[in-house]
C-alpha positions in Angstrom: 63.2 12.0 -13.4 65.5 14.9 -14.5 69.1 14.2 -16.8 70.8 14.1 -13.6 68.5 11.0 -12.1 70.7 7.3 -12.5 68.2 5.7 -14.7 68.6 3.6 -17.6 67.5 3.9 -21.0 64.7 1.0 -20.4 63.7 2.6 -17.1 63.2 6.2 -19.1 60.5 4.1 -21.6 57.8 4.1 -18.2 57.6 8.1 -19.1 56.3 7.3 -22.1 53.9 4.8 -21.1 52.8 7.1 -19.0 52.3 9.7 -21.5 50.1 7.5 -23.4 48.0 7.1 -20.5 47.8 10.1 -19.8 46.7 11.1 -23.0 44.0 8.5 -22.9 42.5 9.6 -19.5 41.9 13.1 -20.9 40.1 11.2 -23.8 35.9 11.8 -23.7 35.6 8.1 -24.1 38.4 6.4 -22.2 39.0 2.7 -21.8 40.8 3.5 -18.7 41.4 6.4 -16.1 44.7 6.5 -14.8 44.4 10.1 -12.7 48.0 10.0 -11.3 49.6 9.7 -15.1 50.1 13.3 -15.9 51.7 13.9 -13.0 54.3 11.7 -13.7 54.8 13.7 -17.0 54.7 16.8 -15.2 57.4 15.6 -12.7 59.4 13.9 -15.4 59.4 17.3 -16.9 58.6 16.0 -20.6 56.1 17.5 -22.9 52.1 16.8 -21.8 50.4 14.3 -24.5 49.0 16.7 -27.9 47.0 15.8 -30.5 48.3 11.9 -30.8 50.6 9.9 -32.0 51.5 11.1 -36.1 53.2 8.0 -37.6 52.1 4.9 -38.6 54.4 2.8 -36.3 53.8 5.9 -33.5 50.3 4.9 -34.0 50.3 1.4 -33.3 52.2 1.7 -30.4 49.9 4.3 -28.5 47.1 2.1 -29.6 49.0 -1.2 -28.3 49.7 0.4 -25.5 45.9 1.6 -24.5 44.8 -1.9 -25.2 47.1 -3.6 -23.1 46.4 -1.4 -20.3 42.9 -2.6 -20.3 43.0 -5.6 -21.2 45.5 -6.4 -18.0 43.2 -4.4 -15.6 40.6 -6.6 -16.3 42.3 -9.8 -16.6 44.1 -8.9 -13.4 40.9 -7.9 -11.4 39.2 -11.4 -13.0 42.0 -13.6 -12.0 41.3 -14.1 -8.3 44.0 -14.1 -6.8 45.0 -11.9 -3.8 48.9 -12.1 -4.7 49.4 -9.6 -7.2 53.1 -9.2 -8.9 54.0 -6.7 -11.2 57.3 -7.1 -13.1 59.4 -4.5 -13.8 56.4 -2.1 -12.5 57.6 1.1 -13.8 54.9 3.9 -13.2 52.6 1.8 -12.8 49.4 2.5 -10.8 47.0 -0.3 -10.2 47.5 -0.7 -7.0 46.1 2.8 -6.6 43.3 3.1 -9.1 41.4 -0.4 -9.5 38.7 -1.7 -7.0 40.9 -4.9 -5.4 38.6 -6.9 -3.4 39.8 -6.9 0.4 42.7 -8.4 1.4 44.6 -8.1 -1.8 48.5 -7.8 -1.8 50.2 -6.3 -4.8 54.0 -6.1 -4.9 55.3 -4.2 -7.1 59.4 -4.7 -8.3 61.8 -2.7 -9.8 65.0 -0.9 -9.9 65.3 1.5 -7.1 65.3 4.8 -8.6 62.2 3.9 -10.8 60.0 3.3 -7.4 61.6 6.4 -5.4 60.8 8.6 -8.1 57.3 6.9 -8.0 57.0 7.2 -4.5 58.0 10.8 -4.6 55.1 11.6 -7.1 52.3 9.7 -5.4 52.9 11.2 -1.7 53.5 14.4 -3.1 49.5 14.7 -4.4 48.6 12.3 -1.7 47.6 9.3 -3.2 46.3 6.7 -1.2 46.6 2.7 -2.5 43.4 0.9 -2.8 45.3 -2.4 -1.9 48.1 -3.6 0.4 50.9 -2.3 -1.8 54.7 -3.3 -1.0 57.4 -2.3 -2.9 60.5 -4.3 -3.9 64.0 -2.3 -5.3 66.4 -4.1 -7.1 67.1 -5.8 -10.6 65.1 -8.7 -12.6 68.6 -10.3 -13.9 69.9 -10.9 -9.9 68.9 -14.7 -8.7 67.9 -13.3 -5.2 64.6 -11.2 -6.3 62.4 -14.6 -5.5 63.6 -15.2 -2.3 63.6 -11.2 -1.6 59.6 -11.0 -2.7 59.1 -14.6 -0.3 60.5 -12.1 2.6 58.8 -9.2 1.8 55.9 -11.9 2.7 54.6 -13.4 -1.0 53.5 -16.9 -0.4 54.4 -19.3 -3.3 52.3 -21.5 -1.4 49.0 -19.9 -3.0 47.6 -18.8 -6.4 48.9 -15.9 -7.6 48.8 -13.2 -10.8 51.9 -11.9 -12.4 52.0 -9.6 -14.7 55.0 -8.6 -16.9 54.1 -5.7 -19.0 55.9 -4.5 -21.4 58.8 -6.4 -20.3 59.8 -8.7 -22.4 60.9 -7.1 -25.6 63.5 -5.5 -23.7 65.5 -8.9 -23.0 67.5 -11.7 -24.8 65.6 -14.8 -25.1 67.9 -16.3 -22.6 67.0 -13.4 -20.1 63.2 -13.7 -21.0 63.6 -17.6 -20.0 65.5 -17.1 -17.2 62.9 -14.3 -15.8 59.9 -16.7 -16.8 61.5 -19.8 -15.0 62.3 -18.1 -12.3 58.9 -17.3 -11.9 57.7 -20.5 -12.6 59.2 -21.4 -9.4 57.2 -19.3 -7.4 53.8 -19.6 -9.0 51.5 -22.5 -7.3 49.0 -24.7 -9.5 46.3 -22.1 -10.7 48.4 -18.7 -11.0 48.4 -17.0 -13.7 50.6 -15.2 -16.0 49.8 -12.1 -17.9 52.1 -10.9 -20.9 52.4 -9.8 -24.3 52.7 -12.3 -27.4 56.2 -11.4 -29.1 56.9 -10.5 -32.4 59.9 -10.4 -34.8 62.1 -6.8 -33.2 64.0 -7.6 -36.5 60.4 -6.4 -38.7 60.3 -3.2 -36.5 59.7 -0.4 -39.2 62.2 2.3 -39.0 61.0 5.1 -37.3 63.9 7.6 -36.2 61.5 9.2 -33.7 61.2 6.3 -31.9 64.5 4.7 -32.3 65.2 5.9 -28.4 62.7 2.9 -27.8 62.9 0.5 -31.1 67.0 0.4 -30.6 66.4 -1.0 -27.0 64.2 -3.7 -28.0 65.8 -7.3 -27.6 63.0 -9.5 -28.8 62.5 -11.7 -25.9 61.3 -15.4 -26.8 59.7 -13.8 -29.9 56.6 -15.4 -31.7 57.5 -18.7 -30.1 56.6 -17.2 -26.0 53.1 -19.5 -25.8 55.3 -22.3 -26.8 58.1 -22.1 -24.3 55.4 -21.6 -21.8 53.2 -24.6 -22.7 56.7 -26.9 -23.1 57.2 -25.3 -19.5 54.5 -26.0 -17.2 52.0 -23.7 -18.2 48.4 -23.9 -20.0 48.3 -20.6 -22.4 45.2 -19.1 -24.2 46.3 -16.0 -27.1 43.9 -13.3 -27.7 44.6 -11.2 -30.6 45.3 -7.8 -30.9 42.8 -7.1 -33.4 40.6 -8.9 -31.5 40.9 -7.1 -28.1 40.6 -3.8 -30.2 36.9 -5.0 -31.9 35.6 -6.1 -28.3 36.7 -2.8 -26.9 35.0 -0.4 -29.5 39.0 0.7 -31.0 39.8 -1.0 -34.2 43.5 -1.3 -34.8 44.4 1.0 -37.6 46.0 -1.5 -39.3 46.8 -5.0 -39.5 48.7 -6.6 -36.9 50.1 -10.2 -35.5 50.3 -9.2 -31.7 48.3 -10.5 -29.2 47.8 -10.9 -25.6 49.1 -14.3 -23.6 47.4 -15.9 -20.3 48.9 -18.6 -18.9 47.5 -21.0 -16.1 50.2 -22.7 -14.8 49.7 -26.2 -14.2 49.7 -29.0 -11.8 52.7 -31.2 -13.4 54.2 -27.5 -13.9 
């Protein structure tokens, strides 16, 4: 993932969320192990994670960031389903490093030359999936990606778990609805949905370290996501931040509104 790699701004962000990942496997007292994350920082050629995050917003983030990842393994592994879906999918690696029961399916979609250079890392230190893993290229804003992931042999037919990580900051709110009804479509009684509860972009402290990530951020459906979801076929239940932090043993280090939505979608969905 050199300067001379076609990748776009948002796509470059899955380096960093690696990095963060990386930095927590190497902690003494992880929440997580993701073993294939520094190797994406190595290939990507950026600096390895130091010492942590230094500012307050750089802070949050990291910590955000760690929280979510577990929070989602879990979730995902408790959700039962053997369709997993992972929106814009970046780096990454669940497929590889949680215990899927047998049979599971997890298809992973994003823009092409996110997965190749994703691919290239994994074969190249010979990482074997613990799942059926299937890969789809292409682009979240083109109205084919359902019928592509119904080909690739997803059956909306059946429960299912979605997860969209990360993603929705990055759009408009009319791109966030589109993505989410899109979805929708495909998602039988009983699937769930896994994403973050938005916030105001607008608040975002100014942090000129970060602003290669802050100036990307779109805002998505904002505070109002559980809402649009409940008026649109779903059942949603919000855990807090803060609260995900206590029952892990990693208070926040400051106050916070974020949370974590997941939503059940319903039968008069």
């Amino acid at each position: 993932m050199t300067t001379s790699d076609p990748l776009s701004p948002v796509s470059r962000t899955a380096v960093s969320v690696a990095r963060v990942r990386a930095y927590e496997s190497a902690r003494p007292d992880p929440l997580f192990v993701d073993p294939y994350a520094a190797a994406f920082v190595t290939a990507a050629d950026v600096p390895a994670p130091g010492d942590g995050p230094r500012s307050s917003l750089a802070k949050a983030l990291v910590a955000h960031g760690i929280l979510r990842t577990r929070f989602y393994d879990d979730r995902l592994l408790a959700a039962g389903a053997d369709q997993v879906v992972l929106l814009a999918a970046g780096l990454d690696t669940r497929a590889y490093r949680l215990d899927w029961p047998a049979g599971t399916r997890v298809f992973e979609l994003d823009l092409a030359p996110v997965l190749a250079f994703k691919d290239r890392v994994l074969d190249g230190i010979g990482a074997e999936p613990r799942s059926g893993r299937t890969t789809l290229p292409g682009d979240l804003s083109d109205p084919q990606w359902p019928g592509r992931l119904v080909e690739a042999g997803f059956d909306p037919s059946r429960r299912s778990v979605w997860l969209a990580e990360g993603l929705l900051v990055y759009l408009t709110a009319e791109e966030a609805a589109a993505l989410l009804t899109a979805v929708a479509g495909l998602a039988a009684p009983g699937s769930r949905l896994l994403l973050e509860q938005g916030g105001d972009v607008a608040a975002t402290p100014n942090d000129p370290s970060l602003a290669h990530v802050t100036e990307l951020w779109r805002g998505g459906l904002g505070p109002e996501t559980h809402t649009w979801l409940d008026r649109h076929g779903w059942t949603t239940e919000l855990t807090a931040l803060d609260m995900v932090g206590e029952a892990y043993g990693r208070p926040l280090p400051g106050p916070t509104t974020r949370g974590f939505i997941e939503a059940v979608r319903r039968t008069d969905g």
